[in-house]
N, C-alpha and C positions, 0 to 999 in steps of 0.2 A: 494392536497398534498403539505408539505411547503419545501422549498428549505434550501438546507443545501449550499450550495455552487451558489451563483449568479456573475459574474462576466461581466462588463458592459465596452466594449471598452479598455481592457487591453492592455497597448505598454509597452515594456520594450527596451532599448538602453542602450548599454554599450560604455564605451568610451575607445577607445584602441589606446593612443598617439591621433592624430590629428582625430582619424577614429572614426565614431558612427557606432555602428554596431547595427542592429534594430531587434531584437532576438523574440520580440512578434508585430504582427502590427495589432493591433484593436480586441482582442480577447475577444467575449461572447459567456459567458459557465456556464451551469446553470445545477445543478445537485440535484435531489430531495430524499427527504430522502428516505433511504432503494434500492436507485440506485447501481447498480454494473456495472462501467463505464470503461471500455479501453481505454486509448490514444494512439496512434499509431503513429511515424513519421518515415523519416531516419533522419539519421545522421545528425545535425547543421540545424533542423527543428521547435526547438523550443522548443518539448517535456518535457526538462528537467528545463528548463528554468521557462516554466509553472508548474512544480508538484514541484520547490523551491517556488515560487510566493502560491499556495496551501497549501503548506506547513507551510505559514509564514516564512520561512528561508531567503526570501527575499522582496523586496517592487515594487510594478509595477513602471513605467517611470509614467503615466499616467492613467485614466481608475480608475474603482472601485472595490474594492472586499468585497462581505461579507459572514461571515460564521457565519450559522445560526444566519442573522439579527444583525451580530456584523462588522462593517465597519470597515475595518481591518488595510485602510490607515492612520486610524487616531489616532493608537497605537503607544505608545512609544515602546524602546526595551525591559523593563521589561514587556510589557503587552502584546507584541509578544512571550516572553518567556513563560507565564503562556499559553496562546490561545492552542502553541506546547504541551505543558505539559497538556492539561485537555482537549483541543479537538481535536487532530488528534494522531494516531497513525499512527507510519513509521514502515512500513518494508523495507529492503535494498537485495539489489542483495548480497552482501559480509555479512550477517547475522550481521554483527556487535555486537559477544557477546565476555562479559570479558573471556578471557581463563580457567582460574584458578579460576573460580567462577560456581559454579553449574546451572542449568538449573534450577532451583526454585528461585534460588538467581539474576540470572539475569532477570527473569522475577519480580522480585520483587523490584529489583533497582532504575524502576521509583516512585513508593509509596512510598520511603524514602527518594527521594530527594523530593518530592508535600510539597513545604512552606504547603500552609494548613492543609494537613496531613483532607483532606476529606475521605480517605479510613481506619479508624479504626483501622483492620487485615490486613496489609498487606500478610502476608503469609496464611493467609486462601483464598485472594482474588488470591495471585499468584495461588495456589492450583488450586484453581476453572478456571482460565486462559489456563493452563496446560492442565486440566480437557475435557476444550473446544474444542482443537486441538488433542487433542487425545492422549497426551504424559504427562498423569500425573504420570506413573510407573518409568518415565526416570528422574525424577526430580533430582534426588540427582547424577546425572552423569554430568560430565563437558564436555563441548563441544568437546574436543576433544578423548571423549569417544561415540556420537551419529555421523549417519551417516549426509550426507548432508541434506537429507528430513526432519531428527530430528531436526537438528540445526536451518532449518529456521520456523519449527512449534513452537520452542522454542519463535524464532522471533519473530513469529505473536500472539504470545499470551503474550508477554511484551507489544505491539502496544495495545492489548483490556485490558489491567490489568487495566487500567483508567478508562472504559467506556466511549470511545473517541466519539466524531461524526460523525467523518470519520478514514476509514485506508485509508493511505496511498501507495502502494505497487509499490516499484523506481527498474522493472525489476526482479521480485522476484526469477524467473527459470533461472537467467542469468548463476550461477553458477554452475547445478545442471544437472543430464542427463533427458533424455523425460518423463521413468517412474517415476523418482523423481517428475519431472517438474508437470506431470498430479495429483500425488497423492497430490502435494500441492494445486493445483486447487481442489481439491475434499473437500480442508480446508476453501479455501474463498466462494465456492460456498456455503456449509453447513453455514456459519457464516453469508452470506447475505441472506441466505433461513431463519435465524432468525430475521433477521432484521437488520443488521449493513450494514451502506452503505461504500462502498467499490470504490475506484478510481485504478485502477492497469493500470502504463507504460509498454509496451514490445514493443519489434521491431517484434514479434513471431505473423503471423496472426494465427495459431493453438493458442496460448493459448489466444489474444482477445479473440478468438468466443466462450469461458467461458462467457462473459460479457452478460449482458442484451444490452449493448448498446454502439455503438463502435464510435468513436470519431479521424478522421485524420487528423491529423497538417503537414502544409509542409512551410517553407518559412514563418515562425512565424504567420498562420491563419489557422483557421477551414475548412479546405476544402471539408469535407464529414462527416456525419453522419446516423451509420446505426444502425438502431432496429433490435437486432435478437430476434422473433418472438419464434424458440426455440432454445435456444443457446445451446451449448454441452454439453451433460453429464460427468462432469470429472468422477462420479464412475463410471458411464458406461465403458467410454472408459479405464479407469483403471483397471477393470478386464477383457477388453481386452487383454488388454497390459499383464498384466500378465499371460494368458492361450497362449500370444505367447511364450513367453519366456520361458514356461516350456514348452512348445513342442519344442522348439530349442534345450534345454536342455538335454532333451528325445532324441534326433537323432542325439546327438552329440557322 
């Protein structure tokens, strides 16, 4: 199986007044297509530091990165700019969508800005995006017409409108309550059950153990890595979740 993501001795060092502060120290991390990967740290662990460096939003100190077979350190910043744009999709903890612009429209937003303009329809392709997450009836409602669950399906279906290599996902339940939190796990597990490989940050070991494959960083290195063999069923536990809740309901 070929690697979408190889990363060979990564350091990153920031320089803060006289201080180097060493935020990644020797990290390899290798991630194969159709993987669905958790990273896990606490807090000034490294975490985010790595899924910028992933991202292309930033550059390692050191070390190499390639995504699928493109060596990424040796990009300029317009060609960091396209890599963003045509191979990774981001989802964000804070949904990041225009207000005043529909859920069709903001998932549509990336395909109008793609210079090559590779996707023909854009709005047949948003359609189909929508389509995927399960919210293509809500399309013509602006964000602050859908609940929080809706806004970040919305999300992740601007992240796959490109047909990226990778999503992204930087804390995706950070904003949202547990049964929110689960039903959005019920969207990436489904999307990686098709094949899209999927990297997702949390500080949450309930929503890692979604993952195929869990990944903890502490003190800018790889410290553990664990295979789950059978990782949680988000629908399962989602209509758990929700035969509690209506029993709570019921005896209230």
């Amino acid at each position: 199986m070929a690697y979408v993501i190889k990363m060979d001795s990564i350091t990153k060092i920031y320089q803060m007044g006289e201080v180097k502060v060493h935020a990644l120290r020797g990290i390899d991390f290798k991630v194969n297509e159709g993987e669905f990967v958790s990273i896990m740290g606490p807090s000034g662990s490294g975490k985010s530091t790595l899924m910028n460096l992933l991202g292309c939003l930033d550059t390692p100190s050191s070390g190499e990165y390639f995504l699928e077979g493109i060596n990424v350190n040796s990009l300029n910043k317009k060609q960091l700019a396209d890599i963003r744009n045509h191979k990774i999709g981001f989802v964000f903890q804070g949904f990041n969508l225009l207000p005043r612009t529909s859920a069709l429209e903001n998932v549509e937003l990336p395909l109008i800005y793609d210079r090559r303009g590779r996707i023909k329809n854009p709005r047949k392709a948003a359609l189909e995006a929508l389509d995927k997450v399960g919210i293509a009836d809500r399309g013509h409602h602006q964000p602050n017409q859908l609940s929080g669950g809706e806004q970040q399906r919305v999300a992740i279906a601007r992240a796959l409108v490109n047909n990226p290599a990778i999503i992204l996902a930087d804390e995706p339940t950070g904003n949202i309550d547990t049964l929110t939190s689960v039903d959005v796990m019920t969207v990436f597990q489904k999307l990686n059950n098709e094949g899209i490989t999927i990297i997702l940050v949390t500080h949450e070991r309930d929503i890692a153990s979604y993952a195929r494959r869990i990944v903890k960083i502490r003190d800018g290195k790889v410290r553990k890595e664990i295979i789950e063999e059978n990782p949680r069923d988000a629908k399962k536990d989602l209509e758990e979740l929700k035969k509690g809740q209506a029993f709570e309901e019921e005896i209230q």
